[in-house]
C-alpha positions as a printed NumPy array, in Angstrom:
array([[-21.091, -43.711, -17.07 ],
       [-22.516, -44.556, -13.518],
       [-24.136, -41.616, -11.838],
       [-21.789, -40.205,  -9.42 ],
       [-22.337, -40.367,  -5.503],
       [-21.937, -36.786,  -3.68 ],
       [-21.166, -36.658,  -0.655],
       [-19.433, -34.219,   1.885],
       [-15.427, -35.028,   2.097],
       [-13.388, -36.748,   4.344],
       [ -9.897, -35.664,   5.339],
       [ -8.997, -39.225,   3.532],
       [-10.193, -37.465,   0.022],
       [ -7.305, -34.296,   0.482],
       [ -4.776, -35.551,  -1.797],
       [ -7.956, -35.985,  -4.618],
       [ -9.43 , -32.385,  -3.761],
       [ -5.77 , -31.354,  -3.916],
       [ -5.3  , -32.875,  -7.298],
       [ -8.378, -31.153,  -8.615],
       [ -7.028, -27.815,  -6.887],
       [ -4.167, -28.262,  -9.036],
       [ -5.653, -29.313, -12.353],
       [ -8.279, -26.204, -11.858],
       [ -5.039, -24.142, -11.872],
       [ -3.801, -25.442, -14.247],
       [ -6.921, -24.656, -16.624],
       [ -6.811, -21.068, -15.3  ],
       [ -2.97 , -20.871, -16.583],
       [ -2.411, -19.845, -12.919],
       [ -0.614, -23.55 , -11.535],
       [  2.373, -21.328,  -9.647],
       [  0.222, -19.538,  -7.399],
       [ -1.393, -22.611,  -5.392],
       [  0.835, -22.585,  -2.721],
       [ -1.38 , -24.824,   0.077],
       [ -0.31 , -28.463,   0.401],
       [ -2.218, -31.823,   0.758],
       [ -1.719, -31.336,   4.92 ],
       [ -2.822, -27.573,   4.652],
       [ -6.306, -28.863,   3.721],
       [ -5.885, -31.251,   6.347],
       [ -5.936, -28.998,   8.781],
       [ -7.898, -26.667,   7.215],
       [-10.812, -28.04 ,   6.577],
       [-10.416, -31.003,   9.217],
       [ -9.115, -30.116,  12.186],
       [-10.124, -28.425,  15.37 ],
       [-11.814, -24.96 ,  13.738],
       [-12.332, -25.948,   9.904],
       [-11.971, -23.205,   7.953],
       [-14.269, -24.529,   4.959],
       [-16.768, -27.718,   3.634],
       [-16.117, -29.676,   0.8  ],
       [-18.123, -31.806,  -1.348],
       [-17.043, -34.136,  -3.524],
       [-18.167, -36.369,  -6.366],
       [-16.931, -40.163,  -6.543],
       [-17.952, -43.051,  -9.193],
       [-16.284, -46.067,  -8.606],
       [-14.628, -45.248,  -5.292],
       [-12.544, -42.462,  -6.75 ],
       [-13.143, -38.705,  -6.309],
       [-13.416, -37.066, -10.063],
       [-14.976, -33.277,  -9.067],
       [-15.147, -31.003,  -5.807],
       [-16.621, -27.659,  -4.398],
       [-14.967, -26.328,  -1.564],
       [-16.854, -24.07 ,   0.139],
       [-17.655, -21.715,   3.51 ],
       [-20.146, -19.595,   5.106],
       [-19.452, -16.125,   5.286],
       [-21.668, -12.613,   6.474],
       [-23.258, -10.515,   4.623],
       [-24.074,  -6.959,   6.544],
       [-27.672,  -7.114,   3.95 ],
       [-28.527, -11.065,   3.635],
       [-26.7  , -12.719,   6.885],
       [-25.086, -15.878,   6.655],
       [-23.958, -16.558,   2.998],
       [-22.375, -19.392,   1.528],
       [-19.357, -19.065,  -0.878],
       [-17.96 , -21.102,  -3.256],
       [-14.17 , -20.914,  -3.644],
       [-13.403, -23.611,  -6.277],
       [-15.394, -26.03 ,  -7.948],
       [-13.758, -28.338, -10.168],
       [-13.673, -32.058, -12.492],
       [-11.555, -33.931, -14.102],
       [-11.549, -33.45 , -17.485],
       [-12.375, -36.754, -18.959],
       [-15.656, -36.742, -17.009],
       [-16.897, -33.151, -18.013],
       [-19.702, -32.299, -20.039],
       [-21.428, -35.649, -18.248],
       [-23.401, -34.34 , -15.389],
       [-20.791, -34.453, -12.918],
       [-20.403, -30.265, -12.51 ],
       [-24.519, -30.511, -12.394],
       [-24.924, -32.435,  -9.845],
       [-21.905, -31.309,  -7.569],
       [-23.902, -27.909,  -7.946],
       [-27.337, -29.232,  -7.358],
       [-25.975, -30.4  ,  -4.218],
       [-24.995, -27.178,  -3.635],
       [-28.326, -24.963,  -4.273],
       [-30.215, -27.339,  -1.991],
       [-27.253, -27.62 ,   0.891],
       [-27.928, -23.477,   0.288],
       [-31.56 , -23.45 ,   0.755],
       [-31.331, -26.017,   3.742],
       [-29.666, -23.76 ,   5.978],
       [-31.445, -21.316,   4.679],
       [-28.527, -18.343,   3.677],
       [-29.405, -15.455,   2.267],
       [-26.997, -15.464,  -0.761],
       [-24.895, -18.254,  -2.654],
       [-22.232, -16.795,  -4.189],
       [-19.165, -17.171,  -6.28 ],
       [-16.668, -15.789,  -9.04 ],
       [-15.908, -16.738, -12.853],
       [-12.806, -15.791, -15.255],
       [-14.732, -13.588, -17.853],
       [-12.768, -15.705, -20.371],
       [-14.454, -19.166, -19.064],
       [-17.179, -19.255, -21.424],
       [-18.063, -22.55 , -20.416],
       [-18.604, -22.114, -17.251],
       [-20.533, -18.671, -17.462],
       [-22.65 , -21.103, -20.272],
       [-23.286, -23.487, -17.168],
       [-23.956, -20.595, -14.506],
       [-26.394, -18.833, -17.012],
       [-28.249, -22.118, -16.94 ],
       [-28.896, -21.574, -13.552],
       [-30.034, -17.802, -14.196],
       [-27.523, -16.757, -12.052],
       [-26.634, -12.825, -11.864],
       [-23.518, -12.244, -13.69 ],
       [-22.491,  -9.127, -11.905],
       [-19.902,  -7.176, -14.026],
       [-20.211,  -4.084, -11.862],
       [-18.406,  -5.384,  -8.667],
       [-14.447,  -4.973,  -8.585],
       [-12.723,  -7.782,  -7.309],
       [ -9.98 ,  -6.921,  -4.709],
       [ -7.511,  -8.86 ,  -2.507],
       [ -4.395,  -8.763,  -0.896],
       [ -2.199, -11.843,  -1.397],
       [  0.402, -13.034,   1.487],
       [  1.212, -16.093,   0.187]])
């Protein structure tokens, strides 16, 4: 396999980030509760005020893995960046792809200089707690997770 090119999305690559939205649900048994559509990350993350950055991996002109990401504040570090989803295709996992979408990530982090990087993990993805530990991430079990969904 070719090493992949990463680059920051395009609103051309939606209907690819949307397909990896969708197979990431599906791996997290949770497909029914992705309720955005290829022209909600349109406008999203494209139009006047985007709402979030994505980066995606491509080999061969097609998109095979994605982070989408924002900046949000922390009241203790200042501007933070979070990591929603990050996500690819099975067939080319365990390759590098996952390593260098996040590699692009950790330096995009340290270039604009944010005071955290920061995402979440299903306790039962052993696999990718395997890949974050790797990193020597903090696994923090002590923080409770809490939202309220509208959608």
């Amino acid at each position: 396999m070719t090493d992949p090119i990463i680059r920051f999305a395009t609103i051309d690559d939606c209907q690819s980030i949307y397909d990896l939205i969708l197979e990431l649900a599906i791996y997290e048994k949770a497909e029914d509760q992705v309720k955005i559509s290829v022209e909600d990350l349109k406008k999203d993350g494209f139009g006047d005020k985007p709402l979030f950055e994505c980066i995606v991996a491509e080999i061969s002109g097609k998109v095979i893995g994605f982070a989408l990401f924002f900046t949000n504040y922390s009241t203790w570090k200042g501007p933070c960046l979070y990591l929603e989803d990050f996500a690819v295709f099975p067939e080319y996992r365990g390759k590098g792809v996952g390593k260098a979408i996040f590699n692009k990530l950790l330096d995009l982090a340290k270039k604009r200089k944010v005071g955290r990087f920061a995402w979440q993990v299903l306790d039962w993805n052993t696999s990718a707690i395997e890949f974050y530990n790797g990193y020597k991430a903090d696994l923090d079990e002590e923080w409770v997770n809490c939202r309220i969904n509208f959608k």
